[in-house]
N, C-alpha and C positions, 0 to 999 in steps of 0.2 A: 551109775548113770540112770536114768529117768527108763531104761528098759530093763532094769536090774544086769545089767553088765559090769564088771570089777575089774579095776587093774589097778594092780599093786605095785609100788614103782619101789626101787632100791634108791639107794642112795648116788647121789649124783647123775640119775639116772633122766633120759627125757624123751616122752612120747610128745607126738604130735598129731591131734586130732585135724584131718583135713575134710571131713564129711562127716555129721550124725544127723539124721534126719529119724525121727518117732514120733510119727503121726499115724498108727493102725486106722483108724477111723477116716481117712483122708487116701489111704492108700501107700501113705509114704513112709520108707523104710529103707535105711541104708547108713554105713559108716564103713568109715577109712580112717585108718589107724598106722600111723608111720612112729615105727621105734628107730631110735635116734642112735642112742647110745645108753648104757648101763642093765641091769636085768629088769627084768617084768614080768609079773603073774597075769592074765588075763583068763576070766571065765564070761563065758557069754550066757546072753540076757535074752529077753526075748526077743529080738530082732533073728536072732541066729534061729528059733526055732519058727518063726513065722515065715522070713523071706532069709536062708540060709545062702543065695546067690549074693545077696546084698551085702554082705561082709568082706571086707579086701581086709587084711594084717600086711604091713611091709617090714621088710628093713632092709638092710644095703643088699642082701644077699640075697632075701627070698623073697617071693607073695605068699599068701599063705592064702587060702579059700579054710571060710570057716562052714561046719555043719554040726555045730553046739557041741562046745568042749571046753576044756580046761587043760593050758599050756604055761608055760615058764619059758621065758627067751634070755638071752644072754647076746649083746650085741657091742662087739667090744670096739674101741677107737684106731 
């Protein structure tokens, strides 16, 4: 993504981007990230290191608060 964040998706797998806003120079900074179903690697970018509040991860089961890291999820059907 455009703040070097990665997510690496499995097969048959599907996140859903409900918020990314990178705009450092304007102030703006924030994503939400809803995993669907199937697995996912995610490492955060710089958003997680700037405004580390501003990051929500969901899935059916958790919220996740990000403070810059590197996870693997499994979100089964």
């Amino acid at each position: 993504m455009k703040d070097d964040t990665r997510i690496s998706l499995g097969s048959d797998s599907e996140v859903r981007i409900d918020r990314y806003v990178y705009a450092p120079g304007e102030g703006g900074l924030g994503m939400v990230l809803k995993f669907v179903r199937g697995c996912a690697v995610y490492v955060s970018g710089r958003i997680a290191k700037m405004a580390p509040d501003s990051i929500r991860l969901e899935s059916p089961a958790a919220i996740i608060g990000v403070r810059g890291t590197t996870l693997a999820i499994r979100v089964d059907s």
